[in-house]
N, C-alpha and C positions, 0 to 999 in steps of 0.2 A: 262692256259693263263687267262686271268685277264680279264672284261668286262668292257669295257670304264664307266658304271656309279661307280665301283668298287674305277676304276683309281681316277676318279673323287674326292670321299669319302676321300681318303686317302690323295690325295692331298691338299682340304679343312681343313682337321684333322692336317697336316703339318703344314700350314701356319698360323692356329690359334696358335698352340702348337710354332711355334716360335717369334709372336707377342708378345705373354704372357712371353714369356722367355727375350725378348729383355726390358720389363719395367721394371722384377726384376732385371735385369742386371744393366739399370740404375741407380734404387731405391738405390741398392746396399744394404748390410745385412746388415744394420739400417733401412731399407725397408722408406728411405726418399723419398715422392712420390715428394717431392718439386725438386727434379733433374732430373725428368724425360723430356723431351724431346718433345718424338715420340708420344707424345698423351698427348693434351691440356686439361688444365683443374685446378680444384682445388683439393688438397687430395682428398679431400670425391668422386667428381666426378671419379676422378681417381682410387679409390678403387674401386668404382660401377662399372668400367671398365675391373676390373682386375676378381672380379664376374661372369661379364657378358661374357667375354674371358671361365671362367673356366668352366660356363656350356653350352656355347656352342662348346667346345669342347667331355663336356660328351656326348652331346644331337649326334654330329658326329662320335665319340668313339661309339656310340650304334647302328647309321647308319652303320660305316664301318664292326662291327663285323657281322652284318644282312644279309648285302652285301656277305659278306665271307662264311657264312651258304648255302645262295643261290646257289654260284658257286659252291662250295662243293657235294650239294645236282644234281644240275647238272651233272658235272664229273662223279657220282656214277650213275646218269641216263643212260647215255651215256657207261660205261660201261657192266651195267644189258643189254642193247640193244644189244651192241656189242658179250657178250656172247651167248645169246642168238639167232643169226641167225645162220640158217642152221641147226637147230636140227630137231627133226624128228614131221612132223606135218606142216613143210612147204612147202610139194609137193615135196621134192628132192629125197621122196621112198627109202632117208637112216632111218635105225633101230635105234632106243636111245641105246644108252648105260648105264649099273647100274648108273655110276656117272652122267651122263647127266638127268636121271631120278630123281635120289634122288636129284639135284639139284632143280626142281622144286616144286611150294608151294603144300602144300594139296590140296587146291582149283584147281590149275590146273586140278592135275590128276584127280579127282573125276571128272571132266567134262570131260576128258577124254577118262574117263572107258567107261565100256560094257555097265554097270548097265546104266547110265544116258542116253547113247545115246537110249537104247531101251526106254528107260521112255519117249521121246520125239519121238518116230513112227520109230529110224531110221534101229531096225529089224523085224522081225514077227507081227500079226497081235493086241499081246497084247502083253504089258513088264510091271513089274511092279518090284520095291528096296522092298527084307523085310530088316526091323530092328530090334533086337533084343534086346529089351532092358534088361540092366543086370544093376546090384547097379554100380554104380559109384564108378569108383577109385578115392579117393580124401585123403587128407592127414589125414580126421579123418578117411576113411576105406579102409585104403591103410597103408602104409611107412609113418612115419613122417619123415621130408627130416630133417637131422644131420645136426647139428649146434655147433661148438665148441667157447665155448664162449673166450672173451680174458682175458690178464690178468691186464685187466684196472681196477680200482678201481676206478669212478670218487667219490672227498670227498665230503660232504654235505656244503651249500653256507654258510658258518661263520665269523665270525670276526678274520682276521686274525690278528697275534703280532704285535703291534703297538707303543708303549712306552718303552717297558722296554729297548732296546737299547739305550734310551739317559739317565738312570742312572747309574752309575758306578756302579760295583758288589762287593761287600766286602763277607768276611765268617767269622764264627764266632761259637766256639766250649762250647756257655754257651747257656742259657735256654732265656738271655735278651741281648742288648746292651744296654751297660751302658759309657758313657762319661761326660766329664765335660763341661759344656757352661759357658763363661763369663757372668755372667747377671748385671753387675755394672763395668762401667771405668768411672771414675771419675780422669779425666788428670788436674791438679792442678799445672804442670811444667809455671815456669814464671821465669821472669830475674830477679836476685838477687843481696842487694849492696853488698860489703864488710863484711863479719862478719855479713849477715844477716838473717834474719831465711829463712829455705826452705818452702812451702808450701809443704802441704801434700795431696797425691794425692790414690786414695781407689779403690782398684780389689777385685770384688769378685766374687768367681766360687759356681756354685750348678750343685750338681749332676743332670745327667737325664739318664734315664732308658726309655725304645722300648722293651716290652717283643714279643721274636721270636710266629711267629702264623703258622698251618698247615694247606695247603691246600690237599684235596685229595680227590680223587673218586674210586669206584671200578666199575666194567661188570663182569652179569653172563656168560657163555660158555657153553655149553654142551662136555661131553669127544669127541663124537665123530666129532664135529666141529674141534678139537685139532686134529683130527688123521685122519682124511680123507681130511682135506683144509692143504698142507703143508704151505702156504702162512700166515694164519690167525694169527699164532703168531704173525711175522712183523709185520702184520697188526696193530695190539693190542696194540704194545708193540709202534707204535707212532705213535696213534691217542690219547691213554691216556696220555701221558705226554703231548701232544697237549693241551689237556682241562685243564690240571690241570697249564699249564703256560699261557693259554689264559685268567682263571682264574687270574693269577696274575696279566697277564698285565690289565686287569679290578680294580683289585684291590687297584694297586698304586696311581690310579689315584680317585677314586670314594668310596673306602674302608670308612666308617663308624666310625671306632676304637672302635665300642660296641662288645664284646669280643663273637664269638674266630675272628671277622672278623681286619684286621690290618685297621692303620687311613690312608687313602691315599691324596694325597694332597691337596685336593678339604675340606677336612675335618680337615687338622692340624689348632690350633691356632696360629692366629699372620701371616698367609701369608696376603700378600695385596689384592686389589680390584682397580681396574679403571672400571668405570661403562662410556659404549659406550656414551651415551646421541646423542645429534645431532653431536657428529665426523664423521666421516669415518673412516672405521674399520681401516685401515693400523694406522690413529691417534693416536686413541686410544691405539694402540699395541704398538706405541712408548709412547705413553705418559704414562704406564703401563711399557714398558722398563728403566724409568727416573728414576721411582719410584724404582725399584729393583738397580739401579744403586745408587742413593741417598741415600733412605730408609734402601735400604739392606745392601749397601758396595757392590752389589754382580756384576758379570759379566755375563749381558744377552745374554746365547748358545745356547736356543732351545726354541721353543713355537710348543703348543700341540693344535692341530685343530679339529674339527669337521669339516667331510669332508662337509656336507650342509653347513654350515657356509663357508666352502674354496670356495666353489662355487660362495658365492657371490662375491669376492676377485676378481679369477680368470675371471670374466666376468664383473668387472668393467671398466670401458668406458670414454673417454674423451668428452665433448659436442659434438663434430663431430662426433663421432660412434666411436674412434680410442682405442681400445681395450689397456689395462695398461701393464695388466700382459703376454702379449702377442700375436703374432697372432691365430686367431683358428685354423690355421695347423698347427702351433707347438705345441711342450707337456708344454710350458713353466714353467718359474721357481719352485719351492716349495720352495722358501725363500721369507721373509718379514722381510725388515732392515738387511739384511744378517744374521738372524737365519734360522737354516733350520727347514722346518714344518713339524713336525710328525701327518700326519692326523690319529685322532681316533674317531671313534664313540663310545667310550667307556666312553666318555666326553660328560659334563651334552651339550646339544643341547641348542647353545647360550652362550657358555661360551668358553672364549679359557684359556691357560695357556702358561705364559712366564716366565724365569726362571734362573739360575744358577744353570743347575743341574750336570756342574762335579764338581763344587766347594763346595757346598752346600747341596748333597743328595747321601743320597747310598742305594744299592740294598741287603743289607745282608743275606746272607744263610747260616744257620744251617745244613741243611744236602738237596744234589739236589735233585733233582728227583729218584725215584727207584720205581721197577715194582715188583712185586713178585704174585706166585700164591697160593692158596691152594683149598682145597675142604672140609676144616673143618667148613666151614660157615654155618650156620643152618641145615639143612635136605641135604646138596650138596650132601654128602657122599653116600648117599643111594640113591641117584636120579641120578648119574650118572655126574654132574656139577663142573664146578671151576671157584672161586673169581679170576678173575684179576684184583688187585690195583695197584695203584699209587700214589703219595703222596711225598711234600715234604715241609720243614719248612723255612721259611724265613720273613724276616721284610722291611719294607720301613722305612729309618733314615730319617729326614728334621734336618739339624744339625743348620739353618738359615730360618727360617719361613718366615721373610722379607724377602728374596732374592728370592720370587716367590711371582708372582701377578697374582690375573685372569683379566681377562677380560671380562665382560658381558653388556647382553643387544645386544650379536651381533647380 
């Protein structure tokens, strides 16, 4: 049964928890505080309202569960009590019983016993406890207590794949990609009289070549880590294609193009730039959209974030406090202008990237990923060891260099 300050708690925690529920009700899920009702005010005040509802409910959510600990703790009082009458030692001149005995703590019995009671006058003219001290049993000179570990592997905190899902995948069975780009249209079509001459109008294609580059790593092993962990294979076998595509997705994006490293877009010539200046970032991100749109010909599908940089996005604010990109209990969007954000921190910090990347870029592989082992690597062979690599060859194409713009200065 329940203690009326209990009742109390719970009731309070009610009333709050429905107050709060009656203004999102009104607001309704445009969360418009302008229709609210049952509590005057203006947004802001209203927000401050909705706030101050939220933690006073936690602050009673913490009371009630308090409350609930108390009675708990109670109950179990009131039990230990109730067991405990009528065992032996309460004048009724019944015997304990094994169980009624081993029921109680150590401490009891020791006060109990023979030993204690003479130690305090209550037999013969002297009493006295020996002790005998002996080493201690403890877990360094004793038993170590057995522990079977699980079969969790937690992975180490990394960057996880972040980009390469918004370039298309192509494959490709030569050493380069090689295609043709228009680099001259010269449209010279106009209205003609009768019998009069046509203007002439000039295409010209040049070849361009993306030689395919290898990414790859190898781990040493020892034999018998292979033969006594049956797990550590898996293990190996994908956490290394991990690196070596985590590698890539770095690469697409921040690659160099100074050889064997590939040019990732950050570094092709000829993409654009819209530099922030005093816009606001979402601004600037369209007005670097225009450009790819204009400039490029291209159709802007994805922009590449830095998650610090998203941040400040996501917690940009109207003069009133009123949050843009969302309330802070929701996970809100990850789009801007209806592209969706690929947040990476594999991207220069202060720069984003916006793009045409199904139209305009491909992810080409020469041959995937593959594992393989040996132990012919330096001294393995006689040390008892084996190489496990991994490796595999692919290119980033920019087939439209204008059709991608960064954005910096964010």
């Amino acid at each position: 049964m329940a203690f009326p300050a209990l009742d109390e708690a719970q009731g309070k925690l009610e009333l709050k928890r429905k107050e709060l529920a009656d203004i999102f009700a009104e607001a309704g899920p445009d969360y418009d505080f302008t229709k609210v009702t049952s509590v005057k005010g203006t947004t802001r005040e209203i927000a401050a309202m909705v706030r101050k509802l939220n933690d006073e409910q936690t602050d009673l959510a913490k009371e009630y569960e308090d409350l609930c600990a108390v009675q708990k703790a109670a109950e179990r009082s009131r039990q230990s009590t109730d067991l405990g009458a009528g065992e032996a030692g309460d004048g009724s001149g019944q015997r304990e019983t094994g169980q009624e005995r081993q029921a109680k703590s150590l401490g009891s019995l020791f006060v109990e016993s023979r030993a204690y009671k003479e130690r305090n006058g209550g037999i013969g003219p002297e009493s006295h406890i020996e002790i005998e001290l002996k080493t201690l049993m403890t877990t360094t000179a004793g038993w170590a207590p057995e522990v079977l570990r699980t079969g969790q592997v937690v992975d180490f905190a990394t960057r996880p794949i972040q980009v390469i899902d918004l370039i298309p995948p192509g494959e490709t069975n030569q050493a380069a990609v090689q295609y043709m780009e228009e680099t001259t249209f010269t449209n010279a079509a106009a209205e003609a009289a009768e019998a009069g001459t046509y203007a002439e109008s000039a295409l010209v294609l040049t070849e361009r070549s993306v030689t395919v580059r290898k990414i790859a790593t190898f781990l040493p092993v020892t034999d018998e880590q292979l033969d006594d962990v049956p797990m550590i294979r898996g293990y190996l076998d994908q956490r290394l294609p991990f690196m070596v595509r985590q590698r890539l997705d770095g690469q697409v994006l921040t690659g160099n193009g100074t050889p064997p490293n590939m040019a990732g877009f950050l570094s092709t010539a000829g993409i654009q730039t819209q530099a922030k200046g005093a816009d606001p970032s979402p601004d600037a991100v369209y007005k670097a959209m225009v450009k790819v749109r204009v400039t490029g010909r291209g159709m802007p599908n994805g922009l590449v974030y830095h998650p610090t940089n998203w941040q400040d996005v996501r917690l940009l604010r109207t003069a009133d406090g009123i949050y843009i990109w969302g309330n802070p209990s929701d996970a809100g969007p990850e789009r801007m202008w209806g592209l969706a954000v690929a947040q990476s921190d594999a991207i220069t910090l202060g720069t984003a990237l916006v793009g045409d990347f199904q139209n305009y870029s491909q992810l080409v592989t020469r041959r995937g990923i593959e594992t393989q082992i040996s132990n012919s690597h330096s001294t393995f062979f006689i040390e008892g060891k084996q190489a496990i690599r991994a490796d595999m060859r692919a290119v980033l194409v920019v087939y439209r260099p204008a059709a991608f713009c960064t954005v910096t200065g964010l």
